[in-house]
GUMI-93823 format. One record per atom (N, C-alpha, C): z, x, y; residue in one letter. Coordinates in steps of 0.001 Angstrom, whole numbers, plus 500000, padded with zeros to 6 digits. Each point is the difference from the previous one (the first is absolute). Example, Ala and Ser with C-alpha at 12.3 -4.5 7.8 and 13.67 -1.06 7.14 Angstrom:
<atoms>
507800513190494310A 500000499110501190A 500000500900501200A 499280499650501050S 500060500820501190S 500730499230501090S 
</atoms>
This chain:
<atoms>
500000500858498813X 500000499142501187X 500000500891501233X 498874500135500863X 499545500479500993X 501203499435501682X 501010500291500682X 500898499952500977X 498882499636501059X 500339499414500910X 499035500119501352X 500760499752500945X 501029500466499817X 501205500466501090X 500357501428500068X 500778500481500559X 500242501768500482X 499460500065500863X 500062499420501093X 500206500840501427X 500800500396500423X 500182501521500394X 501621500226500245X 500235499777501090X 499509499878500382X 500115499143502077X 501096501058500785X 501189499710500053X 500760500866500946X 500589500438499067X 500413500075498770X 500618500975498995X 499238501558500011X 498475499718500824X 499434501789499763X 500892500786500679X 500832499150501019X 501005501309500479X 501080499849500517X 500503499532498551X 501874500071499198X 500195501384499291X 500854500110500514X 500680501370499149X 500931499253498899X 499535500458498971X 500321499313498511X 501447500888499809X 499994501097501027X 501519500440499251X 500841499230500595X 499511498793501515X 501499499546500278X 501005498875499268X 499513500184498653X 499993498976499131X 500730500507498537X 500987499413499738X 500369500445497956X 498324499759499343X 500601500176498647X 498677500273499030X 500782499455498873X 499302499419499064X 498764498837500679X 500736498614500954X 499043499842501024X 500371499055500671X 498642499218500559X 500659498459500126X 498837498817500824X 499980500651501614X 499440499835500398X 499740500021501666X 498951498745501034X 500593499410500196X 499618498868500281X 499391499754501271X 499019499833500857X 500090500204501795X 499901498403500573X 501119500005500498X 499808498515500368X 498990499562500987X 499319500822500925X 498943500436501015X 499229498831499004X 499373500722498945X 498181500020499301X 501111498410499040X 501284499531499657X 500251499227499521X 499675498731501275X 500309500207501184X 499718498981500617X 498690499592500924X 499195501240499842X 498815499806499975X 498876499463498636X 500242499622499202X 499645498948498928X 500757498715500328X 501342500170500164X 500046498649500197X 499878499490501089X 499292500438500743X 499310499615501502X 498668499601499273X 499108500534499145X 498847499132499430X 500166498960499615X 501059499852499091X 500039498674499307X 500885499171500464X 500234500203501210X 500355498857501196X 499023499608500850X 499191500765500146X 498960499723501106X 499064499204498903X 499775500333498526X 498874498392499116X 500934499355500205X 501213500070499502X 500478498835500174X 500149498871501185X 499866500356501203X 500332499632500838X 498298499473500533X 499069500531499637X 498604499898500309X 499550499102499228X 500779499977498955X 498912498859498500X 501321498822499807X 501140500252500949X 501074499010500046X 500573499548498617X 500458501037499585X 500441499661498556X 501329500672499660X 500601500290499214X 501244500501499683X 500069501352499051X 500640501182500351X 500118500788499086X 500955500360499608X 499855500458498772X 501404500458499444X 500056501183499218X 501394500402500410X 499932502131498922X 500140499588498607X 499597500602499115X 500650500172499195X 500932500964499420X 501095499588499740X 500784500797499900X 499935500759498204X 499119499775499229X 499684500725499270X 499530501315499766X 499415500388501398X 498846500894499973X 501019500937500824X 500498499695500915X 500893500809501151X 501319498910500506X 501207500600499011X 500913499124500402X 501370501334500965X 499577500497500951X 500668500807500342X 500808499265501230X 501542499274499688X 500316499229500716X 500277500572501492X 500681501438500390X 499774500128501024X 499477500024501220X 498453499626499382X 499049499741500987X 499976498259500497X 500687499384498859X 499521498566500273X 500471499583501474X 500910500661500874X 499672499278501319X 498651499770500257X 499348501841500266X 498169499948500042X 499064499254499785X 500146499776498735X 499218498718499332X 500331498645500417X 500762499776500237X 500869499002500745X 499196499436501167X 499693501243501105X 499440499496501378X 498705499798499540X 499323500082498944X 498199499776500216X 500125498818498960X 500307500013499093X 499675499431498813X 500685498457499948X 499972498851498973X 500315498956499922X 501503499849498807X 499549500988499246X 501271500068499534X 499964500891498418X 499883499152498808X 499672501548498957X 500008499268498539X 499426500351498916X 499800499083498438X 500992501228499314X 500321499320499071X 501132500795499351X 499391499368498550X 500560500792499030X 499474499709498654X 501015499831498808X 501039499580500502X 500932499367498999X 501454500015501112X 501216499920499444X 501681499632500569X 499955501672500381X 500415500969499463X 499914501113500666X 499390500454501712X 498673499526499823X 499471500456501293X 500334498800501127X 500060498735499342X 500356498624500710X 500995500311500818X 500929500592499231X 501919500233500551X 499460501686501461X 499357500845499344X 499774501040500999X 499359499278501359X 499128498774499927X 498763499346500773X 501761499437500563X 500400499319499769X 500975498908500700X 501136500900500755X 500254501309499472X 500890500717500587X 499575500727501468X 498642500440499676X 499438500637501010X 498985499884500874X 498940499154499132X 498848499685501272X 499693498349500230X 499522500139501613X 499558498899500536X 499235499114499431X 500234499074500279X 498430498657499755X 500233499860498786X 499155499051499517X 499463499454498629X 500047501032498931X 500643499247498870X 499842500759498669X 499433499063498733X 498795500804499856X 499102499017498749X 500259500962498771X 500577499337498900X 500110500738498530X 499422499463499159X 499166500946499138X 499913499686498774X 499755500921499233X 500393499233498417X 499842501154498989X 499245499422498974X 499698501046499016X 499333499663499059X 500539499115499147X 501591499898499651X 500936498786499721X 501733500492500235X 500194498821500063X 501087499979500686X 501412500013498672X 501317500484500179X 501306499850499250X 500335498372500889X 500340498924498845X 500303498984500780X 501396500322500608X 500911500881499460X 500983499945501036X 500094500934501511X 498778500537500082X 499881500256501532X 499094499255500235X 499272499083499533X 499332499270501225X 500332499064500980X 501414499934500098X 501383498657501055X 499943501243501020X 500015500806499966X 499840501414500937X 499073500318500164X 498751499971499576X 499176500382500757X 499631498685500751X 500265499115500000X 499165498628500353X 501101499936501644X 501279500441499687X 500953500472501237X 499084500732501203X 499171500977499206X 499964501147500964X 498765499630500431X 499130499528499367X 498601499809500206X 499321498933500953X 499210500228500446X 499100498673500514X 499240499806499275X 498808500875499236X 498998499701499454X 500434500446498095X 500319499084498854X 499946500486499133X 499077499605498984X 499287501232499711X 498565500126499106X 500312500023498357X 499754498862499631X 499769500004498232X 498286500618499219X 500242501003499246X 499092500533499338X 499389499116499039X 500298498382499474X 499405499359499276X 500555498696500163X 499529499204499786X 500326498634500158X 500897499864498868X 500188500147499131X 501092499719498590X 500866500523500678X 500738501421500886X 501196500069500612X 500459499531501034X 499049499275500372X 500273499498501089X 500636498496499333X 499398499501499254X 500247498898499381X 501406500096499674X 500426501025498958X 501167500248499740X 501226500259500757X 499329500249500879X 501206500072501681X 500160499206500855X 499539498934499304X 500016498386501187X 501371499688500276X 500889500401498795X 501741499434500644X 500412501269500772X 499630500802499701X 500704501258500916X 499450499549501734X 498585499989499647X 499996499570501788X 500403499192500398X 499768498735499084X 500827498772500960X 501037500441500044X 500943500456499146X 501703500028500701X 499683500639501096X 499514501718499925X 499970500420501239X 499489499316501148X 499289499177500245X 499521499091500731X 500855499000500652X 500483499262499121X 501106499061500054X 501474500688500678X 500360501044500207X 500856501296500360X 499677500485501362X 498634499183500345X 499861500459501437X 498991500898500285X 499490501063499006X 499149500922500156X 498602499574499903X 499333500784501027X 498525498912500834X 498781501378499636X 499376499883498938X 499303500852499524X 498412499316499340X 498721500703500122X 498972499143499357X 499701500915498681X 499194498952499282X 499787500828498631X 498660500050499961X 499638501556499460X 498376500509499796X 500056500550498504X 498818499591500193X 499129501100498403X 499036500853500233X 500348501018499118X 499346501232500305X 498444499141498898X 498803499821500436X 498925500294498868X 499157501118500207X 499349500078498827X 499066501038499457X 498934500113500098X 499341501090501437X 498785498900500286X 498418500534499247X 500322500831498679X 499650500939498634X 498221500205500885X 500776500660500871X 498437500904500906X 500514501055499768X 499726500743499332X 500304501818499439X 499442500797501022X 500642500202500859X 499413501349501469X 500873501259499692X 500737500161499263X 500833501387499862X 499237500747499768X 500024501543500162X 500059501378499602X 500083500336498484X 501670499186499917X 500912500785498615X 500211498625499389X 499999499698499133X 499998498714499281X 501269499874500268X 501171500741499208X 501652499512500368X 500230500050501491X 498908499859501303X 500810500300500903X 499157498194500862X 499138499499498899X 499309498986500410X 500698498564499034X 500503499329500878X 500699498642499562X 498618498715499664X 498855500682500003X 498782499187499237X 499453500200498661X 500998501325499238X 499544500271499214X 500270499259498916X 498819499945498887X 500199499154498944X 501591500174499852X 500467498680499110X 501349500280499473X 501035500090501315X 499707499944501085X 501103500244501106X 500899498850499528X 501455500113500393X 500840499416500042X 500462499506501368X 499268501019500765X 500360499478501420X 498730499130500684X 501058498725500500X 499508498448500411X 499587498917498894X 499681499030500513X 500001498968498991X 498112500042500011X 499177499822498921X 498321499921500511X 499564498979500918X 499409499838500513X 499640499132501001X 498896499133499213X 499287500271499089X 499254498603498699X 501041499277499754X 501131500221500108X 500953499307499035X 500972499232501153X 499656499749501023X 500398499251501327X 499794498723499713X 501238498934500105X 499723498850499550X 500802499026501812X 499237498902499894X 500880499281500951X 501259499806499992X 500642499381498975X 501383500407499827X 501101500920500099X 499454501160499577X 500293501821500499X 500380500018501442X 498250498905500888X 500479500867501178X 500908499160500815X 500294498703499794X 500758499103500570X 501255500543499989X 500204501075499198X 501538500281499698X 500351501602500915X 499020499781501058X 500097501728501177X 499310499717501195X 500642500773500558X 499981499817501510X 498933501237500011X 499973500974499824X 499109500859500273X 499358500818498967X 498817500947500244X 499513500466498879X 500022502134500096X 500091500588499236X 500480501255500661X 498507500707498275X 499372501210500997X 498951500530498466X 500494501562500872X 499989500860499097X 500305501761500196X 498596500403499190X 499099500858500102X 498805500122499496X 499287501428500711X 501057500517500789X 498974501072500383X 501301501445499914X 499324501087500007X 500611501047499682X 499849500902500970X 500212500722501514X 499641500945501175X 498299499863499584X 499501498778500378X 498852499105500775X 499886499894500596X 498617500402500842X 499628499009501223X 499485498622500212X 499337499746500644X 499618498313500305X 499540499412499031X 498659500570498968X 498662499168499367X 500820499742498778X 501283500706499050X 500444499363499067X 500660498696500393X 500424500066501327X 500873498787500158X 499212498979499735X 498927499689501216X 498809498913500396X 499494499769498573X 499816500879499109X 499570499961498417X 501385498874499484X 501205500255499801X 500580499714499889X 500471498190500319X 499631499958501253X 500329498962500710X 498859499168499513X 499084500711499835X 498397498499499265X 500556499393498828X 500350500955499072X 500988499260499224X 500777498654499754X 501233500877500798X 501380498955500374X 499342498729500924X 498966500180500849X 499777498707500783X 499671498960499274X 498844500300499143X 499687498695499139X 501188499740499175X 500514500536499762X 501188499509498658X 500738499622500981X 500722499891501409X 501017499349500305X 499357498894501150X 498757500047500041X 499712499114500965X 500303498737500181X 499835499395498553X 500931497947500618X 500843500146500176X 501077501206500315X 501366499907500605X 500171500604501337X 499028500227500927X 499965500145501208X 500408499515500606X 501075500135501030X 500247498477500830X 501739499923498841X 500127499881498934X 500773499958499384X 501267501419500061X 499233500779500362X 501093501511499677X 499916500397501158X 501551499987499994X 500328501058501415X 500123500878500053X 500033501261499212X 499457501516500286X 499058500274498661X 499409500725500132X 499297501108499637X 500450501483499869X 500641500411498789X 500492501457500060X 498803500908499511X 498905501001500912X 498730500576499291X 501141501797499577X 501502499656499997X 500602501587499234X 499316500983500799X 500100501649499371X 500052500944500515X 498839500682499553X 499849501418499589X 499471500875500191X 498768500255500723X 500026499016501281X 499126500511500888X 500286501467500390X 499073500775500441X 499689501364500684X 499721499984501802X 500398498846500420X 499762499440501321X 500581500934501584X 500712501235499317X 500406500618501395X 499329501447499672X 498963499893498692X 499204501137499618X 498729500119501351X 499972501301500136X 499192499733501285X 498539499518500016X 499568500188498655X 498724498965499724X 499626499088499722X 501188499148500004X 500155498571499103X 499461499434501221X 499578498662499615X 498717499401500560X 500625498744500882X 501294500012501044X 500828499577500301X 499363498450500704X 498861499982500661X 499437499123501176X 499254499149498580X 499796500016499169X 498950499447498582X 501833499209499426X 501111500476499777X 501039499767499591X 500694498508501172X 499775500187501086X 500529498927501159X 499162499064499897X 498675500241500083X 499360498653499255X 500282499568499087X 499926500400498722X 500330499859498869X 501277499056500066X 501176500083500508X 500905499742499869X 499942498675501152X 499988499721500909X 499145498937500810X 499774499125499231X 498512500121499475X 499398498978499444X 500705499429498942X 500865501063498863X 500896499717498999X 500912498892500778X 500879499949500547X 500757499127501014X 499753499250500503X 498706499781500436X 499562498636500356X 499390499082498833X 499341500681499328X 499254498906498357X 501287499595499262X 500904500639500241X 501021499684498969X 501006499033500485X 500290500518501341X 500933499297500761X 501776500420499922X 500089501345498881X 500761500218500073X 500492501402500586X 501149499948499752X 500929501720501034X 499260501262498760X 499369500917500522X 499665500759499225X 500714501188500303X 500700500629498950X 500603501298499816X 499448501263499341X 500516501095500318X 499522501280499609X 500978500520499508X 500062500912498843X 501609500813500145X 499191501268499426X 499801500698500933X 499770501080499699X 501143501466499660X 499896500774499260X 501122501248499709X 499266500943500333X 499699500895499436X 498833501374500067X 500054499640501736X 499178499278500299X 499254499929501563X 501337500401501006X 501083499107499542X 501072500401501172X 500479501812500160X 499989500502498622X 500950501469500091X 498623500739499747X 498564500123499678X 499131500438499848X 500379501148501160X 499308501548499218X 500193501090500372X 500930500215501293X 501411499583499885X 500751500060500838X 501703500561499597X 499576500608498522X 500764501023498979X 499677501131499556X 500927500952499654X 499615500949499713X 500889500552498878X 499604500751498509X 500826500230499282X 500377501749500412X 500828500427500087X 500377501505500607X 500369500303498067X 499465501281499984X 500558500470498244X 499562501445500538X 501231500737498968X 500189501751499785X 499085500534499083X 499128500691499751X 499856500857499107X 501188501034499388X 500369499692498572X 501089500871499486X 499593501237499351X 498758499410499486X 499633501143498790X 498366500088499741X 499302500877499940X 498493500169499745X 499869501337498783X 498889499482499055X 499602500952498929X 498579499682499645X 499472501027499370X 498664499738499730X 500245499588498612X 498901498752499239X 499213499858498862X 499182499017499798X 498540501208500119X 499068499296500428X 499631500015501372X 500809499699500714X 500242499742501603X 501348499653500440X 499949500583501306X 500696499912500771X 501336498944499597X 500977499878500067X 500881498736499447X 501441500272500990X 500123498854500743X 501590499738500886X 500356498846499216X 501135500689500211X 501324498578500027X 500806500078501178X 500153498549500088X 500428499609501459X 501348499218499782X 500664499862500870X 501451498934500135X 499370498418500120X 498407499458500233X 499533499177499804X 499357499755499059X 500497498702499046X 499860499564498667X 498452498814500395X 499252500175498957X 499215498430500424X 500331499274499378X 500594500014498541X 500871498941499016X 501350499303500708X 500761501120500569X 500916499419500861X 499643499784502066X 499273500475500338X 500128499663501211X 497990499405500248X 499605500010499536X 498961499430500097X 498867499183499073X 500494499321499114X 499505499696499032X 498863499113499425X 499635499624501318X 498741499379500272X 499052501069499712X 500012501251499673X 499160501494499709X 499681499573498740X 501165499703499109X 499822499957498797X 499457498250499493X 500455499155500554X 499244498629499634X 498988499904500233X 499449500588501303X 498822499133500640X 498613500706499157X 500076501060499735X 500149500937500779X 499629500737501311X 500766500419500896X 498751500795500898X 500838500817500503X 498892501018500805X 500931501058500862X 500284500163501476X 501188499607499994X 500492500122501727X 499537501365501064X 499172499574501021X 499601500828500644X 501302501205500782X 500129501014500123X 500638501249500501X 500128500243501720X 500787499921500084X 499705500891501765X 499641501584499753X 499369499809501054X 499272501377500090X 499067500127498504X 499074499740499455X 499851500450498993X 498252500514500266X 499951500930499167X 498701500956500282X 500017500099501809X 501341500512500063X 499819500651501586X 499193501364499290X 499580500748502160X 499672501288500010X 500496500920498680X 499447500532499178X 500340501248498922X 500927499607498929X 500001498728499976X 500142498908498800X 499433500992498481X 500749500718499253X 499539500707498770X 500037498680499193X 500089500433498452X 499390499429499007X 500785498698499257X 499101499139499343X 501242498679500482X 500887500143498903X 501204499714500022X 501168499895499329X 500296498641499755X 500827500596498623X 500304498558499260X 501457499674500128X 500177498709500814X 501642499549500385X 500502499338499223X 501468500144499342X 500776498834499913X 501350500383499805X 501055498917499377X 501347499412500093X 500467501018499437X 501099499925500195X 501285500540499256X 500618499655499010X 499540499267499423X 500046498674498827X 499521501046498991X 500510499179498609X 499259500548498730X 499246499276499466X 499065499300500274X 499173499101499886X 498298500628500125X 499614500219498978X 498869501101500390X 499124499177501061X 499713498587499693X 499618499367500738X 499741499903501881X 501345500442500294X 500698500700500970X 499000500804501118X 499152499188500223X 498477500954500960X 499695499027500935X 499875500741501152X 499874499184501064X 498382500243500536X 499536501471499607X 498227500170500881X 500071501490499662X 498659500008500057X 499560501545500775X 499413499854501085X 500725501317501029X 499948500129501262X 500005501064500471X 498951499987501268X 499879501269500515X 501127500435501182X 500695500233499746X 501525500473500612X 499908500200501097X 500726499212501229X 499633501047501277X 501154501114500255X 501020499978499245X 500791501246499907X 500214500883499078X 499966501417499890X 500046500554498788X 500982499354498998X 499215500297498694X 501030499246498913X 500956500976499170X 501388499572501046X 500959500572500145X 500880499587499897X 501278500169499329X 501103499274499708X 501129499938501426X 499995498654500440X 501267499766501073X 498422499313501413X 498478500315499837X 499448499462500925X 500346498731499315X 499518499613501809X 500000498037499636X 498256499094500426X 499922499354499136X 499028499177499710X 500321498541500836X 498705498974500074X 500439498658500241X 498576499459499581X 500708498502499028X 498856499103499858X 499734499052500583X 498821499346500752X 500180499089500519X 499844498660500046X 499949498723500486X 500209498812499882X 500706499554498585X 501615500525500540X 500891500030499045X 501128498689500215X 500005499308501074X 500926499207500216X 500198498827499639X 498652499304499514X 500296498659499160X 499310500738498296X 500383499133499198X 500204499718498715X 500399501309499286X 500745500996500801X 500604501292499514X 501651499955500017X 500616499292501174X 500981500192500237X 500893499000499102X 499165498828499812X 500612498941499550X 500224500071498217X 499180501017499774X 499877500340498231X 500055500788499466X 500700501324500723X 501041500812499603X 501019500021499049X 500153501051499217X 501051499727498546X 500338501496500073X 501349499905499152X 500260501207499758X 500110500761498789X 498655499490499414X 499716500840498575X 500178501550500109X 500990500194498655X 499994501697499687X 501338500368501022X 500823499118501056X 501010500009501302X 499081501181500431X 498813499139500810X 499015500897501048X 500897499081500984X 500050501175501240X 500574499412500995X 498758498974500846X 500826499204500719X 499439498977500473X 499502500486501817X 499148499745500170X 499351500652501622X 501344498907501114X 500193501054501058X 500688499100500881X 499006499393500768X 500186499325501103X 499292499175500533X 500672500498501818X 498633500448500888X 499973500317500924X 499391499055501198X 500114499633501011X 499280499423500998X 499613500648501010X 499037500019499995X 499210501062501829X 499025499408500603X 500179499960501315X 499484499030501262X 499123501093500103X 498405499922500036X 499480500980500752X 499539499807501166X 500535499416500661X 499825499744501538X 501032500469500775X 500999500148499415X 501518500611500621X 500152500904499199X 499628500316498754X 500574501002499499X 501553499686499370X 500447499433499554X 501665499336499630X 499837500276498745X 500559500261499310X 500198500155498868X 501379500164498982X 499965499237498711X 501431499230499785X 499808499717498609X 500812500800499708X 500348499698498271X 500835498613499749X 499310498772499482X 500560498812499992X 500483500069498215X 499425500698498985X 501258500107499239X 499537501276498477X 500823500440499831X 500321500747498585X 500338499716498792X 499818500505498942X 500188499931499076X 500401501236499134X 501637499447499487X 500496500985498758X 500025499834498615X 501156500588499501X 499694500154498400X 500864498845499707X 500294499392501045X 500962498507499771X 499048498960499485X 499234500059501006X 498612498808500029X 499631500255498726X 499765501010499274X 499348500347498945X 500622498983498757X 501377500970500266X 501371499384498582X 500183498488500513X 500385499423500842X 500077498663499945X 499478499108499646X 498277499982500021X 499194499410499175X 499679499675498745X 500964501401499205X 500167500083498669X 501350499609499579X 500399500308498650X 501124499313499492X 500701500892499035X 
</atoms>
């Protein structure tokens, strides 16, 4: 899987030593300049957006997100309870299925709660009414399946045969939809516009006699919309016309787009040997600190990489015993030397949040830096506590 993010924007000139190893570095500058994009569609195509807090749930920032955004989707009671503790506006959840004894709590915390199939939803008719009956003022959506296959990576595309994620949209019955207020489809993966509009030919005919009937429209995330080529003025139409044929509130919840290249992973080189080639090990794991390397797969672009006198490319990875344990070959922009420091970039969503501490690899702290002021602030660490507590 080919990245089309890594711009290092104002990270080309951070000094990586003012920082532990390994550590996040976050710039709230280039964080609130994305979410200045996806306030300005929103505000242009008059519709609602929302973070997801899946992709980048780094609560310290949520004032930030706070001033642009509408509010944030959470994907089960865990992130619901972080969404209700810390950020503004609206919180839409859903999961692929729910424990019936947190769903009286999430239905607490939520405005918008999304059932992955009509049979659980069915099965949760007394849970909502009590919650309902209790006072709590929440609408109910279904996620469907709108089985238009636009992914890259098959596991990273919710159209793929056999998906489990959403209900199919052939299998949409009148009855089904009488029983939801809104309709919510996830279908794209760091996309631009033409999978969506692909997407949306779809879902229109299958939900059309209920136009007029549903009050939102959730079209989910992985737009690429604060990518600087994404096709933003084709997207405000798009979203327009969606809103008026339908008649309902149309939402976005984009992740990637909000923290897109506005992270940085900082890692040590400890150790280098030849066999075969060139070979480092680093204090940065991709099993433990980046592991989207190893699912997706692909390789996270480098700062500085094939700078000026860039020698021969070297092969990186973890500290882990996991041979698996490989992050790229790269043309180094510092000699490969034990104690230089490295950085990967557009590290701040779906890295921070899926971190483990296989093998007790230490866990990266988490840094914040304004590059407009220059501020900079270790918002938190991690010891060998964090490690043992998790275990038993």
């Amino acid at each position: 899987m080919e990245t089309r993010a890594g711009d290092p924007g104002a990270f080309a000139h951070f000094d990586l030593d003012r920082v532990d190893s390994p550590a996040f570095v976050v710039d709230a500058a280039k964080l609130r300049a994305n979410l200045q994009v996806l306030a300005d569609i929103r505000d242009a195509a008059e519709i609602k957006v929302l973070a997801a807090l899946k992709a980048f749930s780094m609560w310290s920032v949520a004032p930030i997100v706070g001033e642009y955004l509408d509010g944030v989707c959470t994907s089960g009671l865990w992130e619901a309870r972080l969404a209700g503790e810390f950020y503004d506006g609206e919180i839409a959840t859903y999961s692929a299925a729910y424990k019936p004894e947190e769903l009286e709590e999430i239905c607490r915390l939520s405005d918008h709660v999304i059932f992955n199939t009509p049979a659980q939803l069915e099965r949760a008719a007394l849970i909502l009414d009590h919650a309902r009956a209790g006072g709590q003022d929440f609408d109910v959506g279904l996620r469907i399946n709108p089985q238009v296959p636009t992914g890259e990576v098959p596991r990273y595309d919710p159209s793929s045969p056999g998906s489990r994620l959403g209900f199919p949209i052939d299998q949409l019955t009148p009855e089904i939809m009488e029983r939801v207020d809104g309709i919510h489809f996830h279908n794209l993966c760091e996309q631009d516009f033409e999978p969506l509009e692909r997407t949306w030919d779809k879902v229109f005919d299958a939900i059309e006699p209920w136009f007029g009937q549903l009050k939102w429209i959730n079209m989910g995330g992985g737009h690429h919309i604060t990518r600087a080529d994404y096709q933003r003025e084709k997207l405000i139409e798009f979203l327009r016309d969606a809103r008026e044929d339908t008649g309902a509130e149309i939402y976005l919840e984009p992740g990637e787009a909000v923290a897109l290249d506005a992270g940085i992973l900082v890692g040590t080189i400890l150790d280098s040997h030849w066999n075969g080639m060139e070979l480092a090990t680093l204090d940065v794991s991709a099993t433990c600190h980046m592991p989207d390397v190893i699912e997706a797969p692909y390789r996270p672009a480098m700062l500085g990489e094939g700078a000026a006198g860039a020698g021969e490319p070297v092969r990186l990875g973890g500290p882990s015993c996991l041979a698996g344990d490989v992050i790229g070959d790269y043309r180094l922009p510092v000699p490969c030397e034990p104690g230089r420091r490295i950085a990967f970039l557009d590290q701040a969503h779906y890295s921070m949040v899926k971190t483990n501490t296989f093998n007790g690899v230490q866990l990266p702290s988490i840094w914040l830096w304004d590059s407009e002021t220059d501020a900079l602030e270790q918002v938190r660490s991690f010891g060998y506590e964090d490690f043992r507590d998790r275990l038993s």
